[in-house]
C-alpha positions, 0 to 999 in steps of 0.5 A, spaced: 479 513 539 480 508 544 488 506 545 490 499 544 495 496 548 501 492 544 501 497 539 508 498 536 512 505 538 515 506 531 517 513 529 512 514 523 504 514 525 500 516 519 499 512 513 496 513 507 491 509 504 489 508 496 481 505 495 479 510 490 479 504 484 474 499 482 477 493 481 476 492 474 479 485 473 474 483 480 468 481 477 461 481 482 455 480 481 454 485 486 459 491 482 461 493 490 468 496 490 472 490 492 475 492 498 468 490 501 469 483 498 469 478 505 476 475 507 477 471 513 471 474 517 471 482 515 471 486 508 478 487 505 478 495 507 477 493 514 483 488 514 487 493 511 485 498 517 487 494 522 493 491 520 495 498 519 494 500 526 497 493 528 503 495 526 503 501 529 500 506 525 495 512 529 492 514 523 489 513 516 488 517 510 484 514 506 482 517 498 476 514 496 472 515 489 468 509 486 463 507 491 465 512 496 459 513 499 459 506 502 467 505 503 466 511 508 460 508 511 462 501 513 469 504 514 465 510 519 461 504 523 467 499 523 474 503 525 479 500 529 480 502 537 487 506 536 485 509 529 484 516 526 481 516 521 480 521 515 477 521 508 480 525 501 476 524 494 479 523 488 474 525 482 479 522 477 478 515 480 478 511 473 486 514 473 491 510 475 493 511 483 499 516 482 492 521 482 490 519 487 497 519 492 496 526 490 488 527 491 492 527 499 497 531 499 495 537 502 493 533 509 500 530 508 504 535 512 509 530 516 516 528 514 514 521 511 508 517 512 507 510 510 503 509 503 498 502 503 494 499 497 487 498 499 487 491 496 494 489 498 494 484 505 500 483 508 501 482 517 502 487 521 510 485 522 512 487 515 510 494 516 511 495 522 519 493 520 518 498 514 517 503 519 522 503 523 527 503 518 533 509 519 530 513 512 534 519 511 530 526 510 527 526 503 527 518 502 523 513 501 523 506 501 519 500 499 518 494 502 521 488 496 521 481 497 526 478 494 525 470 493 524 467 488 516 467 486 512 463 481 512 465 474 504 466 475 506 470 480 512 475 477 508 475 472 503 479 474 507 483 479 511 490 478 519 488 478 525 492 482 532 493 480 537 494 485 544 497 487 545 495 494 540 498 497 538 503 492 532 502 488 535 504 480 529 501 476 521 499 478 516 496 473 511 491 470 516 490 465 523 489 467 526 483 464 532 483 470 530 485 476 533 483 483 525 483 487 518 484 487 514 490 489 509 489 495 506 494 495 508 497 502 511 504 502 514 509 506 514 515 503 517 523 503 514 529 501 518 529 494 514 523 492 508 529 490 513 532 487 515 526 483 507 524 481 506 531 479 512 530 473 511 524 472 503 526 470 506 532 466 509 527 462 503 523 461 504 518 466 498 517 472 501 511 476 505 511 482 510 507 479 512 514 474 514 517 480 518 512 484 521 512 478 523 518 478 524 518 486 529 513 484 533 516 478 535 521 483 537 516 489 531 518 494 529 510 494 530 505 497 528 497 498 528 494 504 527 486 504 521 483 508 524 476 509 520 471 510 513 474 511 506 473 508 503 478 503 498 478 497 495 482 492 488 482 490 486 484 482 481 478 481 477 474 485 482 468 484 486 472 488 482 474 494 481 466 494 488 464 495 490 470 499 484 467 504 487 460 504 495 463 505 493 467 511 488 463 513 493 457 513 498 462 517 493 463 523 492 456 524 500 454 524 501 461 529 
């Protein structure tokens, strides 16, 4: 692993990255995990990686479960300098992803670590910000926009609810809510013991056990101002990401 200069220094390193799922609303002819679509010049996965590692992060783990094989070849040829890289499966991949948060918690020994979707973009200031947030020991924080968004937009997003600072209720469902979700996390250890009640009772989402993080105030919304992020469920959405960043690149 080469060093690579202008890195941020920022207090936590490790993240955690989800690309366990198959992207059932992105359709192919291929039926390749999405995260190996191109988007601006490289896979969607590498994006991420790199953007992670812009930020200031030094290592990756990454669970995998559909296309596994070929994730981790292209992901093994293409790592970025400065980025260690590790690799969990999650053999219940056709579950929602709060398994997969859980698939890792044994290589996840730090005192926060920062957990990525595979198939959100975002610029590595945004993350980099969240990193350095004062978190206290046993919280978590989530990275929230709170401009108003295109009814399209909201509609598709999971919602936040605050109190302040404090996250009080998250969901696709929200009818009141103060902010959207990004999808861009800091998270403590009691994340995993949250998942694991939330699936007891039936719930596999990573939303079930932020919701529980937050009855018992252990969340937190930082709001990311003006910054550019998107999230990729469909191939309409990897199109108007590629025009949004690419747009962004050129006025930079």
């Amino acid at each position: 692993m080469r060093p690579v200069s202008g890195v941020p220094d920022v207090p936590v390193r490790t993240a955690l990255v989800l690309a366990a799922g198959n992207g059932d609303r992105f359709r192919t002819g291929r039926r390749q995990s999405k995260l190996l679509e191109p988007i601006l010049g490289q896979p969607l996965i590498l994006r991420t990686l790199r953007t992670a590692r812009d930020a200031g992060i030094t290592r990756a783990e990454l669970v995998l479960g559909y296309e596994a094989d070929r994730l981790r070849r292209v992901i093994g040829r293409h790592v970025p300098d400065g980025l260690e890289v590790h690799f969990s499966y999650n053999t219940e991949w056709r579950l929602e992803n709060g398994v997969s948060v859980l698939t890792a918690r044994e290589r996840l020994r730090v005192a926060h670590f920062a957990l990525l979707m595979g198939d959100h973009l975002f610029h590595a200031p945004m993350l980099t910000r969240l990193l350095r947030e004062p978190i206290e020991a046993g919280e978590s924080a989530l990275a929230i926009d709170s401009r108003p968004a295109p009814p399209a937009v909201a509609e598709e997003a999971t919602r936040v609810r605050l109190s302040g600072s404090r996250i009080v209720a998250i969901g696709k469902d929200l009818e009141v809510y103060d902010a959207l979700d990004t999808g861009v996390f800091v998270c403590a250890p009691p994340l995993f013991d949250a998942l694991v009640e939330s699936r007891e009772a039936g719930d596999t989402t990573l939303s079930g056990g932020i919701r529980r993080l937050a009855a018992r105030g252990l969340m937190r919304g930082v709001d990311v101002g003006d910054v550019v992020w998107h999230d990729i469920d469909t191939r309409a959405d990897l199109e108007a990401a590629a025009a949004l960043f690419g747009r962004r690149a050129r006025s930079a």
